[in-house]
C-alpha positions in Angstrom: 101.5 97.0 104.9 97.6 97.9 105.6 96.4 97.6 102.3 98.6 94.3 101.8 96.6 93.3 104.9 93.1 94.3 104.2 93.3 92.8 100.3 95.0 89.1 102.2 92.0 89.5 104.4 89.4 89.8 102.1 91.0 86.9 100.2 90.6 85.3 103.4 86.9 85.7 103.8 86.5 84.7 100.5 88.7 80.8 101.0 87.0 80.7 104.4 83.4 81.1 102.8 84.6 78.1 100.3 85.9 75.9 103.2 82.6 76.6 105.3 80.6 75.5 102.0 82.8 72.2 101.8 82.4 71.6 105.0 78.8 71.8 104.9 78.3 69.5 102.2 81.1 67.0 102.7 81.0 64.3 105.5 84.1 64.4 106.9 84.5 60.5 108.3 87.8 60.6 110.9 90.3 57.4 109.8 88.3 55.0 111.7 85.1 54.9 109.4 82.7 56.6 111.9 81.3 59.5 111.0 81.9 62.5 113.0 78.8 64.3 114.7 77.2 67.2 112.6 78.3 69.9 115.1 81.7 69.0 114.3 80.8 70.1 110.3 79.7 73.5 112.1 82.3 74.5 113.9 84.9 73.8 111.6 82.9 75.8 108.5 82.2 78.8 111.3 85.6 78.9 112.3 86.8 79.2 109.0 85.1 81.8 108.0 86.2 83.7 111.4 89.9 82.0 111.2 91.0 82.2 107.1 90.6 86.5 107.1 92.5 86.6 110.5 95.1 84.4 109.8 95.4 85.8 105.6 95.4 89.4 107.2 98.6 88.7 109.2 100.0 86.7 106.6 99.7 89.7 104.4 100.9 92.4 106.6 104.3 90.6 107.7 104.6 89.9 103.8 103.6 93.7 102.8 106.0 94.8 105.7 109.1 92.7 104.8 108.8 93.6 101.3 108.5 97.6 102.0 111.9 97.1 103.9 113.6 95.0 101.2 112.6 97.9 98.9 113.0 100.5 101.1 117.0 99.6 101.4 117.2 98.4 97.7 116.4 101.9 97.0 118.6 103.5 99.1 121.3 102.1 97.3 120.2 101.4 94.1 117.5 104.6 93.5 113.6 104.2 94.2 111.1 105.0 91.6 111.2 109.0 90.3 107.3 110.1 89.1 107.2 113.6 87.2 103.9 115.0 87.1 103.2 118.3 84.9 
């Protein structure tokens, strides 16, 4: 579940970085044709880059979790995975 996490949050900062980049350099214009103020373009690329890891890091740890316990019980009846080192 942690290292599920911590890889979902890295992809995270990498999608926020890519957001924060679009955001930067594409005017966002709101349905009615007027264009929104610049401070608008730097909050939303700042808060994706705090947001995306956040968000992907959850994401990835209820995945990582609920996929330990499918296996978990799978194995139980079925027989987990048997490593012979010599």
């Amino acid at each position: 579940m942690r290292i599920s996490a911590i890889c979902y949050g890295i992809m995270g900062i990498v999608e926020g970085a890519f957001f924060s980049l679009v955001f930067a350099v594409v005017p966002v214009t709101p349905p009615n044709g007027q264009p929104m103020p610049h401070f608008f373009r730097l909050l939303f690329g700042s808060f994706s880059i705090l947001i995306f890891p956040i968000f992907f890091a959850l994401i990835g740890a209820v995945t990582g979790a609920l996929g330990a316990v499918v296996y978990n019980v799978s194995a139980r009846y079925v027989g987990g995975i048997a490593v012979e080192v010599e």
